[in-house]
Structure formats: structure tokens, C-alpha cells
C-alpha distance (Angstrom), angle and dihedral (degrees) to the residues before:
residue distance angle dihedral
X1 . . .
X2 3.74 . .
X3 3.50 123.4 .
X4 3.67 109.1 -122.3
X5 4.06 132.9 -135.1
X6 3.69 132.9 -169.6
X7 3.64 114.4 -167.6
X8 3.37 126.4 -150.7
X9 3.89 113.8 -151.3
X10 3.99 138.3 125.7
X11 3.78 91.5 -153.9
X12 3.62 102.5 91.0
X13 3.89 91.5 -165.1
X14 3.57 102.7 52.0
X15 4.03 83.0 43.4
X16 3.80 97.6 59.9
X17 3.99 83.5 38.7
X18 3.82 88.9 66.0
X19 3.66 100.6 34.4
X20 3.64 94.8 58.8
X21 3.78 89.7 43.3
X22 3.68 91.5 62.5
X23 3.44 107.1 38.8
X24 3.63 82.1 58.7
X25 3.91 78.7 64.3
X26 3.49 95.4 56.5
X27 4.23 97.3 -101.7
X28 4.03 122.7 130.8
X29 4.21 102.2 -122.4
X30 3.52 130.2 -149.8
X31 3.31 130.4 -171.1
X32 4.12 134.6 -154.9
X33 3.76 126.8 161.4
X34 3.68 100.9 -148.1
X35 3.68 145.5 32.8
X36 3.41 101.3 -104.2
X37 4.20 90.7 56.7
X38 3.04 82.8 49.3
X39 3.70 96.5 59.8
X40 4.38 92.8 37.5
X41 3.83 83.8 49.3
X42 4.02 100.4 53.2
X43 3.59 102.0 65.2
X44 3.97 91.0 52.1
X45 3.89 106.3 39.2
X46 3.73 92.1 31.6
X47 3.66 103.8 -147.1
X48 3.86 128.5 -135.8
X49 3.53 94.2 -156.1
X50 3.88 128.4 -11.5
X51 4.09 122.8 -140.2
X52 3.86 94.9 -144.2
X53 4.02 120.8 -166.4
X54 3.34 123.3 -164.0
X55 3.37 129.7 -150.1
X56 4.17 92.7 66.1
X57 3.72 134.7 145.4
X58 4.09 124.3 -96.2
X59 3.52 96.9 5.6
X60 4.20 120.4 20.9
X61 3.36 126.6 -137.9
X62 4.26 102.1 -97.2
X63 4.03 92.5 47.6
X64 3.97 87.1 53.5
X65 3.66 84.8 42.2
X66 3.73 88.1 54.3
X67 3.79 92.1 42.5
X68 4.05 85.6 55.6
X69 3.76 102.2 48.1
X70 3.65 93.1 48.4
X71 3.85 101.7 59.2
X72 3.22 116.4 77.9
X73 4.12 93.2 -143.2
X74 4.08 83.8 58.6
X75 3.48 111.9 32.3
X76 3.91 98.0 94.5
X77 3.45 99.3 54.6
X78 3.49 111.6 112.6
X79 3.99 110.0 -118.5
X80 4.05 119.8 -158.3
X81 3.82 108.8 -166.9
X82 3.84 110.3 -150.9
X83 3.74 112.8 -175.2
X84 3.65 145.4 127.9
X85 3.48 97.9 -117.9
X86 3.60 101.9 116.5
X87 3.18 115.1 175.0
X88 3.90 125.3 114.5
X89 3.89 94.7 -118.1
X90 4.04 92.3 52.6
X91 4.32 92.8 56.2
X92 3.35 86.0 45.9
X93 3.47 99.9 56.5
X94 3.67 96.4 41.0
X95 3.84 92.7 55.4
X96 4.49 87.4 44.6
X97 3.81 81.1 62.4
X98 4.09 100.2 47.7
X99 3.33 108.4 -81.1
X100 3.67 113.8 153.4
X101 4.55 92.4 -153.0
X102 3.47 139.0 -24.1
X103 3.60 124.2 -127.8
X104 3.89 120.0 -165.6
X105 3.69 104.8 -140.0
X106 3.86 98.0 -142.2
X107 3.33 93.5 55.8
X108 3.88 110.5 52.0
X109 3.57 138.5 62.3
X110 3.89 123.4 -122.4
X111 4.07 86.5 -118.7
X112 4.08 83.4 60.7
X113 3.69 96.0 45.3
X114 3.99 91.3 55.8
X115 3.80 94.2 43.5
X116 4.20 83.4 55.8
X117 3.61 91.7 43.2
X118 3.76 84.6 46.1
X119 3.94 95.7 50.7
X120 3.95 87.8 47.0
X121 3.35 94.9 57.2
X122 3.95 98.0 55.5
């Protein structure tokens, strides 16, 4: 059975960029643009692991994140933040509130994403 992935991310580009990447790798993709999909969408596609940007519309990234880690049905899914916030203070917040890494988008290749994805999922 495939492992599945929602993504979290406003940019529809980079979005499509991903999902195509990893279906190539075998996973079942879905996509939301917001926090609040991303919350509807969980309980239905239930998730191995969720790619979660940050800086989104509606709901951002670290209030679904809290949302997630406080429900008991969600809390043990495996959450990747990918974002390009940077700075020091922003990683550390996202891993205080259950994030299992942080990946800062400008800085990592697709091929780097899926071998974290990959390592989470063991």
C-alpha cells in the first residue's frame, strides 16, 4: 500500500513540483493550500506524514501544527515543516510544537526532501 502525503503549501508551483516528484516515488499526494484544509483533509485521507509550510493563508502552518499535536487521532503523524523561514527562533518553535525536522526550502533539493521523508517514515 502506498504511503500517503498531504502537503501543505500556498505556492501552487512548488506544490505540483513536489507532488509529481513523489509519486514518482511510489507515495499517494495530496495537496491543500492552507491550514485549515489541512485540518478537514486529515481525518479523510489519513496521512502518513504531512510536509507542512508555513507561511499560508487562513490558518499558518504552527497553529495547524498546534491543532495536530493536540488531538489525540493526529498527534503521531509525523509532520516535516518546509519553509523559508530561516531564522533560528522559527525551527525552534516548529520542533517545541511536534515537529519531527525542519527543512528550509531554499536550501534543499527535492532528492533530499524524499530521502527525509523516507527516513521519517521508518
Amino acid at each position: 500500500m502506498a504511503k500517503k502525503i498531504i502537503i501543505a503549501e500556498d505556492d501552487k508551483f512548488l506544490a505540483n513540483a513536489y507532488r509529481l516528484k513523489l509519486e514518482k516515488e511510489g507515495f499517494e499526494i495530496e495537496i491543500v493550500a492552507n491550514g485549515k484544509e489541512l485540518i478537514a483533509k486529515i481525518p479523510e485521507f489519513k496521512p502518513n506524514i504531512i510536509l507542512l509550510d508555513l507561511l499560508m493563508p487562513l490558518m499558518d502552518g504552527f497553529e495547524a501544527l498546534e491543532i495536530l499535536k493536540s488531538d489525540k487521532n493526529t498527534k503521531n503523524i509525523p509532520v516535516l515543516i518546509m519553509s523559508n523561514l530561516g531564522q533560528q527562533s522559527d525551527i525552534d518553535k516548529g520542533k517545541e510544537l511536534g515537529a519531527k525536522d525542519y527543512i528550509i526550502k531554499s536550501n534543499i533539493s527535492l532528492k533530499k526532501v524524499i530521502e527525509k521523508i523516507e527516513g521519517l517514515l521508518k
